[in-house]
N, C-alpha and C positions, 0 to 999 in steps of 0.2 A: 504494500500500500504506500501510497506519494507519500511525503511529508506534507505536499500542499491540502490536496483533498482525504476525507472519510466520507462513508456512508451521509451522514448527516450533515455534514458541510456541501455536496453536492444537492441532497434534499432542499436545503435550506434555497442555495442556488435553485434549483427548478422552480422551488415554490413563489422566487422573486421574478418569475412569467409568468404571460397570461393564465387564471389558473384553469382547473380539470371543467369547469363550466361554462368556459367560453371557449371554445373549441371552434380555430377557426373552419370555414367550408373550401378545403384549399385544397389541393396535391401538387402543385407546381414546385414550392418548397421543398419539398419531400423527395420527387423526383432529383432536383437538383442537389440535396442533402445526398441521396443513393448514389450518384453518380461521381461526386466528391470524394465518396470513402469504396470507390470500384464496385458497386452493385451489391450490396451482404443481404439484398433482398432474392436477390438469384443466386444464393449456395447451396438452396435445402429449397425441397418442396414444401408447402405449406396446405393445411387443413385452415381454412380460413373459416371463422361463427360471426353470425350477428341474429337478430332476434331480438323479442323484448325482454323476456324473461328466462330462465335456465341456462344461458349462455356459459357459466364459470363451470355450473353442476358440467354439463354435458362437455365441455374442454379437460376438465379433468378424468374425465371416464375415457374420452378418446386417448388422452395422454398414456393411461394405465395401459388400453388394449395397446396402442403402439408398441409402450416399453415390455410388456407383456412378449410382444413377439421381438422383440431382444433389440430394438431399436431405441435410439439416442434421442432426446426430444426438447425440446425448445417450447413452454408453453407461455404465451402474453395472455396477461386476463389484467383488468380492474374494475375497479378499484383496489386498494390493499385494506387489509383488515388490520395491519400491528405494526408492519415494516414497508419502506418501497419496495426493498428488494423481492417480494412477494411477487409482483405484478412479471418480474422475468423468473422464468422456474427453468431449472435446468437438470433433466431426468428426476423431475415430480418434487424438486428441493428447491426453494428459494437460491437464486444465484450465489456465491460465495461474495462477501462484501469485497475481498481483495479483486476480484475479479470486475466484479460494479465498479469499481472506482479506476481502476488500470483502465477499462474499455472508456469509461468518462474522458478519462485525463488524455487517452488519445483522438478522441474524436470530437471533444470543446474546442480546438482552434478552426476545424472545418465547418463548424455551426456557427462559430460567431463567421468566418467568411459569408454562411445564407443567413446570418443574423444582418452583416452589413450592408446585402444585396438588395434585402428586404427594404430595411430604412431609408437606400438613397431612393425605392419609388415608392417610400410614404406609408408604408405598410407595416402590421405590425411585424416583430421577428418572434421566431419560432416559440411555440407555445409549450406551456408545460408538458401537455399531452404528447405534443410532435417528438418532439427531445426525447421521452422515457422512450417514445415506439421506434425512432432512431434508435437508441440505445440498446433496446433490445432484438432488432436486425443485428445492430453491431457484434452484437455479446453472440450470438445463437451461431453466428459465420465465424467468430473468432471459435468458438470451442471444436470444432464444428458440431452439432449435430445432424442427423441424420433427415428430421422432420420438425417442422414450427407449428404449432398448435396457435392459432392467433386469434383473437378474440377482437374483434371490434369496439371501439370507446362510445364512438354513436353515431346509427345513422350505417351510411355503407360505401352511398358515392362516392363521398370526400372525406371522408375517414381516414385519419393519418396510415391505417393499416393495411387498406386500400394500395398503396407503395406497391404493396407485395401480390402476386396471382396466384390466386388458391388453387390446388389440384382439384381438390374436392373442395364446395362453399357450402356451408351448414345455415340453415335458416331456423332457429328454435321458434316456439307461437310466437307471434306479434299482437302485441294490445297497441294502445292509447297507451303513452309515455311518450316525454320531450314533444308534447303536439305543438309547444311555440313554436320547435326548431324543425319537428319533422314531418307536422300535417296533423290534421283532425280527423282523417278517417283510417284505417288500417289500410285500404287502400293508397293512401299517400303513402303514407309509413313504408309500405313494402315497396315504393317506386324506388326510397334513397335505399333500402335493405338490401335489395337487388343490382344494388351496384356493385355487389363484391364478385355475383356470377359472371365470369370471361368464359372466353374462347379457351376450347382444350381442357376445362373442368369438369365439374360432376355436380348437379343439384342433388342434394339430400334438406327435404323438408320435413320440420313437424305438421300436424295436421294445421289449418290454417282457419282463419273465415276465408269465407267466400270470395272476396272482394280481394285482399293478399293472394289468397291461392293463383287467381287469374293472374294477377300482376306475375309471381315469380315464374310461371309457367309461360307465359307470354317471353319472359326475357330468357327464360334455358334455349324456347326455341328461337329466338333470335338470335343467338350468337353459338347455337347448335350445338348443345352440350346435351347428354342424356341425365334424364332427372326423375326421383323419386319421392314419394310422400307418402305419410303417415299414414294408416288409415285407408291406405287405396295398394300400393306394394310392400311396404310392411308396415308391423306396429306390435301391441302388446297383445297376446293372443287370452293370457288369463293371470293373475297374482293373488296371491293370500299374503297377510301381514305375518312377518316372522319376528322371531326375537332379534334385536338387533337392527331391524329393517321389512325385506321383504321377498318372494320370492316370487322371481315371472318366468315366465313363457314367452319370448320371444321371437317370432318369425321375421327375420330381414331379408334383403334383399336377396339373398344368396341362399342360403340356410336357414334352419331353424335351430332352436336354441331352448333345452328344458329345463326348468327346474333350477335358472341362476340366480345364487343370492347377492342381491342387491345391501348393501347395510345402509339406504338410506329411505326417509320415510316419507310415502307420498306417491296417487298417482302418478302428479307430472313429474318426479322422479324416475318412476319406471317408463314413462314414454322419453323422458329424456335418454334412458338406455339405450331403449330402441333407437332412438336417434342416431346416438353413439354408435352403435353398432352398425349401423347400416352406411356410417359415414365410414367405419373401417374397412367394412367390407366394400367401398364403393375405392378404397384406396390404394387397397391390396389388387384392384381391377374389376370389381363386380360381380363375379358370375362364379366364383368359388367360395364356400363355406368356410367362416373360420375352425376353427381347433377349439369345439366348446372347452377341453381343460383349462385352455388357455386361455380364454374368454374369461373362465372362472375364476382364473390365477388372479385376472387383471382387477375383476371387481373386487375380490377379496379384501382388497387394496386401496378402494375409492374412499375419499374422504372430501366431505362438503364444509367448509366452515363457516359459520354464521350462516348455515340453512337449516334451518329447523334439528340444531345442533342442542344437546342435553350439553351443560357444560356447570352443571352441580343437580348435586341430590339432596332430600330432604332439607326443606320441599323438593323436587324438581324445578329447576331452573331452564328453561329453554331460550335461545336467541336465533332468532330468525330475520332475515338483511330485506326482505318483502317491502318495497318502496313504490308499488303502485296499486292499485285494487286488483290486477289478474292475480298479481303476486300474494297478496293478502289470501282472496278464494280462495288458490289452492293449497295456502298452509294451513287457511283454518280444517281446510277438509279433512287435510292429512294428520292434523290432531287429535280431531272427532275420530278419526279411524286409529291412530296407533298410540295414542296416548286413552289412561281408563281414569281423568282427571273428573272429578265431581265438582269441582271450583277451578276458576283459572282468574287469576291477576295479573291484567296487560299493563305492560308498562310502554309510554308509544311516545315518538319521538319524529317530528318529519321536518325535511328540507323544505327551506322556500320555495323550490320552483319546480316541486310534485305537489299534484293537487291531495291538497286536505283533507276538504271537503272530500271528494269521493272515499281516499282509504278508510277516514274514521268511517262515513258509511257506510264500506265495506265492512270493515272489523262490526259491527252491531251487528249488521244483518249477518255474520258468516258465524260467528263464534256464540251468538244466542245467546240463549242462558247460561251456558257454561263460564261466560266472563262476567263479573255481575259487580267487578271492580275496576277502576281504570286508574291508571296513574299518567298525568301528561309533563312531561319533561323535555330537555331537550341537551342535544351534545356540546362539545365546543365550537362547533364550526358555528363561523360569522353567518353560515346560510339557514340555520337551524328556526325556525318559527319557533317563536316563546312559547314557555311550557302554559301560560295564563288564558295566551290567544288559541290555544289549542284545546284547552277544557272550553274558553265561552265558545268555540265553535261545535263543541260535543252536546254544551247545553242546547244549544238552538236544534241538534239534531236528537234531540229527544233521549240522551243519555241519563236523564238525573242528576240532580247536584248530589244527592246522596251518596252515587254510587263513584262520583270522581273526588281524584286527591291532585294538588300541585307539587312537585319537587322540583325547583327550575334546576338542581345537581343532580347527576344519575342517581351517585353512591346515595344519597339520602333515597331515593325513589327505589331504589334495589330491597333498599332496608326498609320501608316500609312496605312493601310486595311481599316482600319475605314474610313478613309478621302477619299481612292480612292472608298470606297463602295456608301458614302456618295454625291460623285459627280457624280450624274445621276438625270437626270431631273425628271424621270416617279417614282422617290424614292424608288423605287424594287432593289435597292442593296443589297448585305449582302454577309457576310465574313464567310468563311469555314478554321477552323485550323486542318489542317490531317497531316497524315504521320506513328507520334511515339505516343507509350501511354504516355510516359514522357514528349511530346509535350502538349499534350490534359490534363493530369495532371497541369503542371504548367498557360496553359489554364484560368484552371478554378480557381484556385487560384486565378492568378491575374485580374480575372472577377468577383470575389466574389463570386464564388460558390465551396465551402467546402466540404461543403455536399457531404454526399453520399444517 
């Protein structure tokens, strides 16, 4: 490691550009950043995701099967939950800091060049975002590995990760999220989502609405790529909840698949499977069955953090990263089915520029009775909606004043969930923290879990 830079000295630096929510609509940058440091976007083929929801679950499952069949992997996802170096993973481990910071120190003098290019035509220079997705082309060609797992920050078209052409493009559901920046109907949504499918790739879709489906299916044949979805060539064929998680049936594209345990909880976790699977198999070339052992090996292995993640016991403790109302749905769903909770105490925390209004809601309408306490709080981030302005928006929707509490600190808000979890005679209570990822981040910190 430099004497100049660390981990957290380069953080610091990023964080003094545009930040992670203003993302500009650009690839010109990008391209000229690629080009500067000889292409590290063409060393390794890439499984490229975008979607609204599942994108990280369903990147990591692909990662596993990859490494699973003895391949080297390079996976980009964000946000991070604890660390940056999170967001670059290299064979399913957060990058080595010495390594983050060596690949920084050589490729910060070629950024500030499209930093200076930028500002003499008046434009902003490279954004937080752009720099980490730089960064991690850079890192993934430096090691080398074999395959990049890339995740999308939002959107598709011009999406800093965009740079790179996916062998295979992964579309998970799409809802309403980012409608300022990327449309009001799912339809729009999938026109920028759709920008990730090129020429020479492979569509693998979740099931979709109507209105996306046509979109994505309109642009595979447009630029003549063969293409698959949920629902119509493969998908979940049957699942029971297991200890642990869950166990499916899956038919993809190629094969079939019985009896895999899944260790996480949740329909659209098990169709994110199938996702996974079907984007492996569409990788490996399509038309051969994986090696269910090896399938097996992979999940064996899967871990989701901050999704509907237990991360303490008595009470139970759950934190779940759920930042729009699709995402809300399906974790209440998946509570009601694999949690046997008689009381539950939300602790809810949301960003300014997800709507509010709809997740709380959601959370009433999904979680019923079984929530019959709220806590409204909110994280450190400067974007956080006050914890005060989020209970009078709970009152207006018919939550009771009774049944809300204020903690504008988490830890205070934890500790009182805990006590109201705590006081039920049948000892089936446990506490659910949603909303924001930077909720469910600090979360877990202050529950002692780090890790990723």
């Amino acid at each position: 490691m430099t004497d100049e830079f660390s981990v957290e000295s380069v953080y610091a630096e990023l964080l003094g550009r545009a930040p992670e929510n203003k993302m500009e609509p650009r690839l010109a940058p990008l391209r000229r950043a690629m080009d500067i440091l000889g292409e590290p976007e063409k060393a390794f083929p890439i499984i490229h995701i975008t979607g609204t929801n599942g994108k990280t679950s369903t990147a990591r499952m692909i990662e596993a099967g990859l490494r699973a069949h003895g391949l080297s992997t390079g996976r980009y996802t964000s946000p991070h939950l604890s660390k940056v170096t999170e967001r670059i993973s290299i064979d399913g481990a957060p990058v080595a800091d010495e390594t983050f910071v060596r690949i920084w120190d050589e490729i910060r003098p070629y950024l500030q060049i499209v930093d200076g290019e930028l500002e003499a035509e008046g434009q902003p220079r490279l954004t937080y975002f752009e720099c980490l997705t730089i960064l991690a082309f850079a890192v993934f060609a430096d090691q080398p590995v074999n395959v990049g797992v890339m995740e999308v920050g939002l959107g598709g078209i011009t999406d800093a990760t965009n740079v790179g052409d996916g062998q295979v493009s992964v579309v998970t559901p799409i809802s309403l999220d980012h409608t300022e920046l990327l449309g009001d109907t799912t339809e729009d949504i999938a026109h920028e989502k759709a920008g990730i499918i090129k020429p020479g790739g492979f569509l693998i879709s979740a099931a979709q609405p109507m209105d996306a489906a046509q979109v994505l299916l309109e642009k595979a044949n447009e630029v003549q790529v063969p293409f698959r979805f949920e629902g119509v060539e493969f998908g979940v064929e049957a699942r029971t909840v297991a200890v642990g998680g869950q166990m499916v049936t899956i038919q993809g594209i190629a094969g079939r698949y019985e009896d895999l345990l899944v260790p996480l909880h949740g329909a659209h976790q098990a169709e994110n499977a199938a996702v996974a699977i079907a984007a492996l198999e569409a990788f490996f070339g399509g038309e051969k069955a994986l090696d269910a052992e090896v399938l097996q090996e992979a999940f064996a292995t899967v871990t989701s953090p901050g999704r509907l993640e237990v991360v303490r016991t008595a009470p139970t403790i759950i934190v779940d990263a759920a930042h729009n109302p699709a995402g809300i749905q399906v974790s209440a769903e998946a509570i009601h089915e694999a949690f046997n909770f008689t009381k539950l105490v939300a602790v809810v925390g949301v960003l300014k520029e997800k709507d509010a209004e709809e997740i709380l809601r959601q959370l009433k309408e999904s979680l019923g009775d079984l929530a019959t306490e709220y806590c409204f709080t909110q994280s450190n981030s400067p974007r956080a909606v006050p914890a005060e302005d989020l209970a009078e928006l709970a009152v207006d929707l018919g939550f009771g004043e009774d049944n809300i509490h204020i903690a504008e600190k988490l830890d205070d808000a934890l500790e009182w969930a805990v006590e109201r979890a705590e006081d039920n005679e049948d000892l089936a209570g446990g506490v659910l923290v949603t909303g924001s990822i930077t909720l469910v981040a600090e979360a877990r910190i202050l529950l002692g879990k780090a890790d990723v």
